[in-house]
PLY file of the C-alpha trace (Angstrom):
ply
format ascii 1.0
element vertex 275
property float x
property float y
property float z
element edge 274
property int vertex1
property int vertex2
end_header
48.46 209.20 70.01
48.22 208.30 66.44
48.83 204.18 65.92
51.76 203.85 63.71
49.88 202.25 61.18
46.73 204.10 61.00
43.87 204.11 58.56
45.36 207.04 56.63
49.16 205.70 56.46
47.76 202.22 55.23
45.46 203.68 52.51
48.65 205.64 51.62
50.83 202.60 51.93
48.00 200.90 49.40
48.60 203.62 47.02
51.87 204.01 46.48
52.16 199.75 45.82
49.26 199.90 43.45
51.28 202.67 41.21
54.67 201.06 41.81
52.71 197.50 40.68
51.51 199.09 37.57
54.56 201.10 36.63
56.38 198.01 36.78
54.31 196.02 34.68
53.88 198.39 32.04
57.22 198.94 31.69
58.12 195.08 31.80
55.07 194.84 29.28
56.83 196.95 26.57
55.97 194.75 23.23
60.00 193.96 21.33
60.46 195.70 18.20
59.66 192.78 15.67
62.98 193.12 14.44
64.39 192.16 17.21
62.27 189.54 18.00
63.05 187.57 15.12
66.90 188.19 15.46
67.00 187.27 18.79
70.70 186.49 20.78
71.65 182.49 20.84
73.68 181.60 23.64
75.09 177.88 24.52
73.64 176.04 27.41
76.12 175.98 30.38
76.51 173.40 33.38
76.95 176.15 36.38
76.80 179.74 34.73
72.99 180.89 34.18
71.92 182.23 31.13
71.17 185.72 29.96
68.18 184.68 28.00
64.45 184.91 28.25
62.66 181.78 27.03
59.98 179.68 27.15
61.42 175.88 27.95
61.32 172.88 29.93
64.77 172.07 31.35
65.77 168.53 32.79
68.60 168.09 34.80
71.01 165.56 36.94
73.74 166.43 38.92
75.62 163.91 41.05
78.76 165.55 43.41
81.12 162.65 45.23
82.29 164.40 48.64
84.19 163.39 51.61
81.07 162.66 53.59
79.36 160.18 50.90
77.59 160.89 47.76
74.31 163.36 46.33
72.35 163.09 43.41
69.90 165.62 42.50
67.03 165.12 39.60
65.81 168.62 38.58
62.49 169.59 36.20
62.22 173.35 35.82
60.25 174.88 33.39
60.48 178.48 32.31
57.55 180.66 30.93
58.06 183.90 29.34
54.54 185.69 31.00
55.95 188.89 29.23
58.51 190.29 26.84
60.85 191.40 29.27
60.05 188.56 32.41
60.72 185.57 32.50
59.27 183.20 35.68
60.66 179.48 36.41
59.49 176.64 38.99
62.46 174.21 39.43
61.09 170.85 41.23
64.02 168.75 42.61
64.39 165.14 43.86
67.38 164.30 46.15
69.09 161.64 46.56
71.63 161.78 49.37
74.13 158.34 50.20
76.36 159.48 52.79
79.40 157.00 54.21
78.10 156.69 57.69
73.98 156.22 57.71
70.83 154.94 55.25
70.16 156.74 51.97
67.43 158.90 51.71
65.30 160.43 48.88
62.90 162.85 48.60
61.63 166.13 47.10
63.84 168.50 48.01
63.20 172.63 48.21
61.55 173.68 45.22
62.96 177.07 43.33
60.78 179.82 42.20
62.53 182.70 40.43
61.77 185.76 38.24
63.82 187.06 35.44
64.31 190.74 33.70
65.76 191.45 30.52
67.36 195.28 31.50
69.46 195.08 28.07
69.88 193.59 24.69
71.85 194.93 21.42
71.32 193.23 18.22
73.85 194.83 16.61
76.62 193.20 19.29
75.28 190.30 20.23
74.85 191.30 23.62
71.98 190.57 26.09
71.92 191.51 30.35
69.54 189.97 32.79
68.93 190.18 36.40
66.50 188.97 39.36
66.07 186.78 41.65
65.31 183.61 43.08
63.58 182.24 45.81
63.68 178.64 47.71
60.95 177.56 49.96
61.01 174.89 51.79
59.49 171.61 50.99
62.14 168.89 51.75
62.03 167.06 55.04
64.35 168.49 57.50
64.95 165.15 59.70
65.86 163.06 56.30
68.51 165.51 55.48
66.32 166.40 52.17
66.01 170.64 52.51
63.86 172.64 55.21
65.67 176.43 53.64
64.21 179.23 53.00
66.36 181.55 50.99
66.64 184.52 48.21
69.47 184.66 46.01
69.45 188.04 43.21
71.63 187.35 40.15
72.69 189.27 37.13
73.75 187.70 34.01
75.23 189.01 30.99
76.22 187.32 27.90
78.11 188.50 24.12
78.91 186.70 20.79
81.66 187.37 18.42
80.70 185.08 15.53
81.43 181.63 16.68
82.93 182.48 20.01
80.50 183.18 22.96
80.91 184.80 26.53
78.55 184.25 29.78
79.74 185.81 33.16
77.19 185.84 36.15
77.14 187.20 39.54
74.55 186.26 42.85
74.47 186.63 46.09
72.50 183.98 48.59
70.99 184.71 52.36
69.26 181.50 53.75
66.67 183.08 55.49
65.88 179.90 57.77
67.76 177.03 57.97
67.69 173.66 59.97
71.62 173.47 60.17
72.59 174.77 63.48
74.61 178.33 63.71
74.37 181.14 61.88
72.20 182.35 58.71
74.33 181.44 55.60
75.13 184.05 53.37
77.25 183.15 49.91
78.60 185.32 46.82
79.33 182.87 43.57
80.68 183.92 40.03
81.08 182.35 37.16
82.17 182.93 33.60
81.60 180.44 30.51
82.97 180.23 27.53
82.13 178.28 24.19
83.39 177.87 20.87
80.97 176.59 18.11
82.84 174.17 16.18
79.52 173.10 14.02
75.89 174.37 14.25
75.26 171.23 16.61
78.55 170.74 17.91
79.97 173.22 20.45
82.62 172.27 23.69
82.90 175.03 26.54
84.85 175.57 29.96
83.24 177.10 32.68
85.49 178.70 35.59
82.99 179.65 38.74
83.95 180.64 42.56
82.06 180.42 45.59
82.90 182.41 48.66
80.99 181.50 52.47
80.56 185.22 53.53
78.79 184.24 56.99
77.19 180.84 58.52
77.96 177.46 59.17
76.75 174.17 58.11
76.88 170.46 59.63
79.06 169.58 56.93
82.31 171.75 57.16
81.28 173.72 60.33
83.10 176.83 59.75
86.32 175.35 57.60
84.78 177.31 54.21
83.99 180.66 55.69
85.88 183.40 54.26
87.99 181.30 51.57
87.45 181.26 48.08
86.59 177.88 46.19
87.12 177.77 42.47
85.95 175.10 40.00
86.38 174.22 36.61
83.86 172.95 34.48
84.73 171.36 30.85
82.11 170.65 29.05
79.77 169.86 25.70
76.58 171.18 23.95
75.18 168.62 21.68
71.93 170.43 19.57
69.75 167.48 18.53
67.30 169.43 17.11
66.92 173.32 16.70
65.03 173.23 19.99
66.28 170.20 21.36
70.08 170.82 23.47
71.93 168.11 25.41
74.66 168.85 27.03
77.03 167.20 29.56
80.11 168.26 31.69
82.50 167.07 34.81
83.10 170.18 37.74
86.76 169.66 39.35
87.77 171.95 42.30
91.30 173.55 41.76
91.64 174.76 45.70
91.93 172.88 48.91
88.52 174.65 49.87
85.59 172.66 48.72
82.37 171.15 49.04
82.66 167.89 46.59
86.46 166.60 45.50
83.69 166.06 42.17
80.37 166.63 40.27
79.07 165.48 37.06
76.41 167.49 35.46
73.77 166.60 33.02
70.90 168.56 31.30
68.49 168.74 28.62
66.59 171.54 27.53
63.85 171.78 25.11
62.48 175.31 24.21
58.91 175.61 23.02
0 1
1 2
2 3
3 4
4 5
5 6
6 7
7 8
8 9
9 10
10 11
11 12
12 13
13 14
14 15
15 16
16 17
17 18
18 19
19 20
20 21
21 22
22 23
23 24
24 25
25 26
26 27
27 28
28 29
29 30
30 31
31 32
32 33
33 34
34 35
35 36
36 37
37 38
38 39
39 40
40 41
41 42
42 43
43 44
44 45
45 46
46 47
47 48
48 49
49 50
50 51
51 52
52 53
53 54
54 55
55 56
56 57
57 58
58 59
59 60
60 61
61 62
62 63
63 64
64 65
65 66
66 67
67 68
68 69
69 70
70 71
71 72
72 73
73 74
74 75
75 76
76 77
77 78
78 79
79 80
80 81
81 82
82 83
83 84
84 85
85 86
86 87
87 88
88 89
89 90
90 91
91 92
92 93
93 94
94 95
95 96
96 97
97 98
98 99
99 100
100 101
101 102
102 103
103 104
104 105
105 106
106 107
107 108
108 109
109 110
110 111
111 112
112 113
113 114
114 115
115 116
116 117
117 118
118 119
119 120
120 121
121 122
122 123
123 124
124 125
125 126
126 127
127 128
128 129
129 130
130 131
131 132
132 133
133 134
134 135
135 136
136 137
137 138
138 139
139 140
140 141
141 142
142 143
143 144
144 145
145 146
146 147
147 148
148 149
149 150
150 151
151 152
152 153
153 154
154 155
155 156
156 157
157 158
158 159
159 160
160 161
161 162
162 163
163 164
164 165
165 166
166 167
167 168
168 169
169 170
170 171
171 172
172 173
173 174
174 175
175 176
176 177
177 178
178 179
179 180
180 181
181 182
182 183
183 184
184 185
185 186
186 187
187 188
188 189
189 190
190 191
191 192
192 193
193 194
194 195
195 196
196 197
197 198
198 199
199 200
200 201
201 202
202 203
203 204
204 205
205 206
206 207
207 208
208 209
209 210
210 211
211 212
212 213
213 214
214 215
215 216
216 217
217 218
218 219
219 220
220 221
221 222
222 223
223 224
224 225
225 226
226 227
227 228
228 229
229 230
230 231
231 232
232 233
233 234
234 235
235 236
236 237
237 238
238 239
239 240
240 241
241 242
242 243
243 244
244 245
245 246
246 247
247 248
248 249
249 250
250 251
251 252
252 253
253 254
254 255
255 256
256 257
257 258
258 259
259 260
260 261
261 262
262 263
263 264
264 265
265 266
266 267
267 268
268 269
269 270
270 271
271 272
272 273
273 274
């Protein structure tokens, strides 16, 4: 009997990855026309919504969410390095901070978020620019302190357009935990958003996000099985503040609009510095 994975099979097996690694990267590895490198698309910096851009920045982040259970901050340093013209890769490094009603506070790294990003399209002429991929969390928080302990993978796509000083951002994802600590079943999760900004000035520009989250499968300690199935929806008004041509600020408040939902409030605030 032949093993099923024999000598032959594997050598084949070998093959076929090495072509499919270097297709890939040559076509990733494209060089941009220089035309279009120099007009490139500027999009606004949302709170929730992702961005269909391919940069090279360091982002810093807090987010703090008030729930029925106590209170979570979250400090976030990502950086994002554009290895090629048409990928992007991004390590995001958070510290949690959780201070629930009942118990001690903790804090702690929390699961650290690798991702990879693909620019599929872009149009000068409209002001449009698509990007998808995905994102990965591993597991580097302390599961007994409440801090992380998931493994999950979470593909996006993003797509953005401008019409002069109006500007539109809608993304899609969809999350499986792979391994959790919470008891019951794997958690899997489909969120939306779409963002929307005005640019008053060249430095001055207010947006409103509108996202939705919907539990497809799982439970967690927190709302056992209360969110599965229903659809939560958020609204997120907020401000860009441009410092400097690299240098963005910006600052917002997300406020559920249904009875399903995981904070009754969260305030969000970044700063991103391209390079």
């Amino acid at each position: 009997m032949v093993p099923f994975f024999s000598s032959k099979r594997r050598r084949w097996h070998i093959r076929y990855s090495v072509v499919l690694f270097v297709a890939l990267l040559s076509f990733f590895a494209v060089p941009v026309l220089a035309d279009e490198a120099a007009q490139k698309v500027e999009f606004i910096y949302p709170l929730i919504v992702r961005r269909p851009v391919l940069e090279t920045l360091l982002d810093l982040t807090v987010d703090h969410e008030k729930g029925r259970d106590g209170r979570e901050t979250e400090l976030v340093a990502e950086i994002e390095l554009r290895a090629l013209p048409r990928w992007l890769v991004a390590l995001e490094v958070p510290l949690l901070i959780t201070d629930p009603e009942k118990g001690a506070t903790q804090a702690g790294v929390s699961d650290i978020g690798i991702s990879n990003r693909f620019l599929l399209l872009r149009s000068i002429e409209h002001q449009a620019q698509v990007t998808g991929g995905f994102e990965l969390t591993v597991p580097s928080g302390s599961k007994s302190r409440g801090l992380g302990g998931e493994t999950a993978i979470e593909p996006f796509l993003v797509g953005g357009i401008r019409f002069k000083e109006f500007q539109l951002l809608i993304d899609a994802a969809y999350a499986w935990t792979l391994n959790s600590p919470d008891p019951g079943e794997r958690k899997q999760e489909f969120s939306a958003g779409l963002a929307a900004g005005y640019e008053l000035t060249e430095r001055f520009i207010p947006l409103l996000e509108l996202t939705t989250v919907r539990k497809v499968r799982g439970i967690n300690e927190e709302d056992s099985s209360a969110l599965r199935g229903k659809e939560q929806i958020y609204l997120t008004p907020g401000l860009n503040l441009k410092l400097r041509d690299e240098v963005v600020l910006r600052f917002g408040v997300q406020l559920p609009v249904t009875n399903a939902r995981e904070f009754d409030y969260a305030i969000h605030l970044g700063l991103s510095w391209e390079f």
